[in-house]
C-alpha positions as CSV (number, residue, x, y, z in Angstrom):
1,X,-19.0,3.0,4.3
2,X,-18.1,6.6,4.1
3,X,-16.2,6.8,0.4
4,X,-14.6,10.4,-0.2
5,X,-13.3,10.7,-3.4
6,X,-9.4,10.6,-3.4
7,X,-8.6,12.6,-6.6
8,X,-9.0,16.8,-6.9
9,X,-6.9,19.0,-8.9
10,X,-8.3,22.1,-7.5
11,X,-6.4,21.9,-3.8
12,X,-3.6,24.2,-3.8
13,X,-0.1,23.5,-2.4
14,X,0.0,20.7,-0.1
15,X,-0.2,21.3,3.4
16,X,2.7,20.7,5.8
17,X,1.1,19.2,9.3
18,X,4.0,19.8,11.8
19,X,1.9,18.8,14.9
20,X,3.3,16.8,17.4
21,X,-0.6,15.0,17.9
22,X,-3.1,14.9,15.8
23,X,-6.4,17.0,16.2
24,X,-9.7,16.2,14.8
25,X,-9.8,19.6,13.1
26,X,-6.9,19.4,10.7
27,X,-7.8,15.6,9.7
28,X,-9.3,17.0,6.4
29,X,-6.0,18.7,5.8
30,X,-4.1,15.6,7.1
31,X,-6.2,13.4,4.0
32,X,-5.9,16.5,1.5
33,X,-2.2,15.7,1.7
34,X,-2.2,12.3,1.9
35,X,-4.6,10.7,0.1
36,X,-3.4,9.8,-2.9
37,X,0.0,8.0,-1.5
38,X,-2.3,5.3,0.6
39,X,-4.3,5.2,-2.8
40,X,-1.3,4.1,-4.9
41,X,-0.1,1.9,-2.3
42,X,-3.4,0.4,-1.8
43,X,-4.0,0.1,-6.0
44,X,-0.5,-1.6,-6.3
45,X,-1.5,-4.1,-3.5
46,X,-5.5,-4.6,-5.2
47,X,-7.2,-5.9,-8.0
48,X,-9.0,-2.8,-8.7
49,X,-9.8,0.5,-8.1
50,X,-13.3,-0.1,-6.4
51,X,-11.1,-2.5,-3.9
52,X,-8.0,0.2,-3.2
53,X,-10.6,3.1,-2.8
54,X,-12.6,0.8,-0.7
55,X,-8.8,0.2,1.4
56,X,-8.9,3.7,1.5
57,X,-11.8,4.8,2.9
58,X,-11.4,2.4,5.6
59,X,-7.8,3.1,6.4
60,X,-8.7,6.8,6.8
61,X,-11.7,6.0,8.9
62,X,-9.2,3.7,11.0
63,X,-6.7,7.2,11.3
64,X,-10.0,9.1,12.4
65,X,-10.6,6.9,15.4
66,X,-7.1,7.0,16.0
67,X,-5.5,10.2,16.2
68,X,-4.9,10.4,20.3
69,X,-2.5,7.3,19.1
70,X,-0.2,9.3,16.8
71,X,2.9,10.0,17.6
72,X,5.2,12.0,15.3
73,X,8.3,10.0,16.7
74,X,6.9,7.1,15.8
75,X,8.1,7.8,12.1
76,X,5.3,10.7,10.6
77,X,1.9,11.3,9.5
78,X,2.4,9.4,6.2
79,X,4.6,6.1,7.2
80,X,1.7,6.1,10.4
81,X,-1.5,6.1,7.3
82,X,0.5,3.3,5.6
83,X,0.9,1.4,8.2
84,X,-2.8,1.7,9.0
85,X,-3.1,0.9,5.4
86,X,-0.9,-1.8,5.3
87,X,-3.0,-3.6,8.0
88,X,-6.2,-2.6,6.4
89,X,-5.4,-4.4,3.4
90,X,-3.8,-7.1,5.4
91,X,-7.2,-7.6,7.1
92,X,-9.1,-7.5,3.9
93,X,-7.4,-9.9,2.3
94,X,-7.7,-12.3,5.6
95,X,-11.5,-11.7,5.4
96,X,-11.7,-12.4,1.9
97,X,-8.9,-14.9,0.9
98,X,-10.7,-17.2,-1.7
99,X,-11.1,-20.7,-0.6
100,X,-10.0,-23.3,-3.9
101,X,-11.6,-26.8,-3.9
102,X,-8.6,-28.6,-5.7
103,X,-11.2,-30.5,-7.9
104,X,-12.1,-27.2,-9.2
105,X,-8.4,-25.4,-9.4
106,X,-8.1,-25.5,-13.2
107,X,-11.2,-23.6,-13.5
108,X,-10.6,-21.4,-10.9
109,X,-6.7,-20.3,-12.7
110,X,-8.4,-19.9,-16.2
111,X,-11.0,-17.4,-14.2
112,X,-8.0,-15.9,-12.8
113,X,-6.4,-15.8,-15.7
114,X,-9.4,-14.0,-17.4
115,X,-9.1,-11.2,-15.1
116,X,-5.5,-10.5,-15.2
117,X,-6.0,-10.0,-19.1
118,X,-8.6,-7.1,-18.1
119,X,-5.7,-5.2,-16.5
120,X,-2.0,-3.6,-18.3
121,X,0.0,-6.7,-19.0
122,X,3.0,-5.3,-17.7
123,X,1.6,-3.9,-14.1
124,X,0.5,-7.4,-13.7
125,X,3.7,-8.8,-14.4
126,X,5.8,-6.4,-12.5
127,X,3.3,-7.0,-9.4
128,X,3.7,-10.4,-9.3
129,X,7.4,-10.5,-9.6
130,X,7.2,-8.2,-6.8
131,X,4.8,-10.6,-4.8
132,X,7.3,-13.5,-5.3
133,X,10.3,-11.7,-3.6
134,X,10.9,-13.0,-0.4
135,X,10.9,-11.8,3.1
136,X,10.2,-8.3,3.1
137,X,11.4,-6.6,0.2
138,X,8.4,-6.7,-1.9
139,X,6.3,-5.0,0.8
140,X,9.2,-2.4,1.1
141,X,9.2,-2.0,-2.6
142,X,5.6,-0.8,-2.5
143,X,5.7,1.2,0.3
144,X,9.3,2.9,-1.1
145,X,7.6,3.8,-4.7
146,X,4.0,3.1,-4.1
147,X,3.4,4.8,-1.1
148,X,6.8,7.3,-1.3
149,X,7.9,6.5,2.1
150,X,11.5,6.8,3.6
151,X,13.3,3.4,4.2
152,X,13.0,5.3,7.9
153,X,9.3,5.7,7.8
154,X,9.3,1.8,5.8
155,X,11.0,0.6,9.2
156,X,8.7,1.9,11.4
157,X,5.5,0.4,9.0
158,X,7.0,-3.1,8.9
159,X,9.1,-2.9,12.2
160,X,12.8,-2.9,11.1
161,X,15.7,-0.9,11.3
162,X,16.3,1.9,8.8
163,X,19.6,0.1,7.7
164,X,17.6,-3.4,7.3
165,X,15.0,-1.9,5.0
166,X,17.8,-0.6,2.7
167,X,18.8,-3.8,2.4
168,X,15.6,-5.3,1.7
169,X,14.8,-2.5,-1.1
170,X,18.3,-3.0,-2.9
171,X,17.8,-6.9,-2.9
172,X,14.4,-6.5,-4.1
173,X,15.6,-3.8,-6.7
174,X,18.5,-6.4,-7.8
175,X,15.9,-9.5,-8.0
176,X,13.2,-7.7,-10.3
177,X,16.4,-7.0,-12.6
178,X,17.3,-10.2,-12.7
179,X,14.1,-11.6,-13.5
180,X,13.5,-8.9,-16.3
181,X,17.0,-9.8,-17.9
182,X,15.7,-13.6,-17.3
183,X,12.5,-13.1,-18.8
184,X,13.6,-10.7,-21.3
């Protein structure tokens, strides 16, 4: 798998891509910009980095194949790589969803339990009272601050109305507060 590395201080001032298609010529400029917004999305929907760069190589190899698809109306560059993300990491998580004997589930929570210790306490909170919210909103939470999209770009990723995804990010918003004043 082709792995490009997602992080380079040295770019410049990012670079507007105003095309209505996509050509194979300006895909390096296309990840310049956009790299690092399917990375965050990806990292807040992983385990680790190895797995969200992993995501990412394959979502941008995904675009690659892709670009005779793209259509700016179709809601941009960046809500189009997300939602190519957003299925990548669907996929993966299809192909590798962990199978738990029940006989075995105590151990297999206390491994789990292991490796959430290893990451920031508080990310692994806040992700998992995002994962619990129901419906939509958690995914449009993600893709809102994660992946910086527009609840316009959201709807065309997860296939509502602009109006619908507001809704969806200010009951998600509303729920996380209430479980922090809850848990707090």
């Amino acid at each position: 798998m082709l792995r490009v590395p997602l992080v380079n201080e040295n770019l410049g001032p990012p670079v507007e891509i105003e095309a209505e298609r996509l050509e194979p010529s300006g895909f390096t400029k296309l990840y310049e910009k956009h790299r690092l917004p399917v990375y965050r999305y990806l990292r807040a929907r992983t385990r680790s980095d190895e797995d969200a760069l992993d995501l990412a190589a394959t979502t941008f190899e995904r675009a690659y194949a892709s670009l005779g698809r793209f259509r700016r109306r179709d809601g941009g560059v960046q809500a189009w790589l997300l939602r190519i993300a957003r299925n990548t990491a669907i996929d993966a998580h299809r192909r590798h969803r962990p199978t738990v004997d029940l006989a075995g589930a105590d151990t297999h929570l206390r491994r789990t339990a292991l490796e959430a210790d290893r990451l920031d306490q508080e990310r692994v909170e806040m992700l998992d009272l995002v994962a619990r919210l129901p419906g939509d909103q958690g995914e449009a939470l993600l893709l809102r601050y994660a992946g910086g999209l527009t609840a316009r770009e959201i709807g065309f990723v997860i296939g509502k109305r602009e109006g619908a995804v507001q809704k969806q990010i200010e009951r998600g918003l509303a729920a996380l507060r209430e479980a922090f004043d809850d848990h707090a």
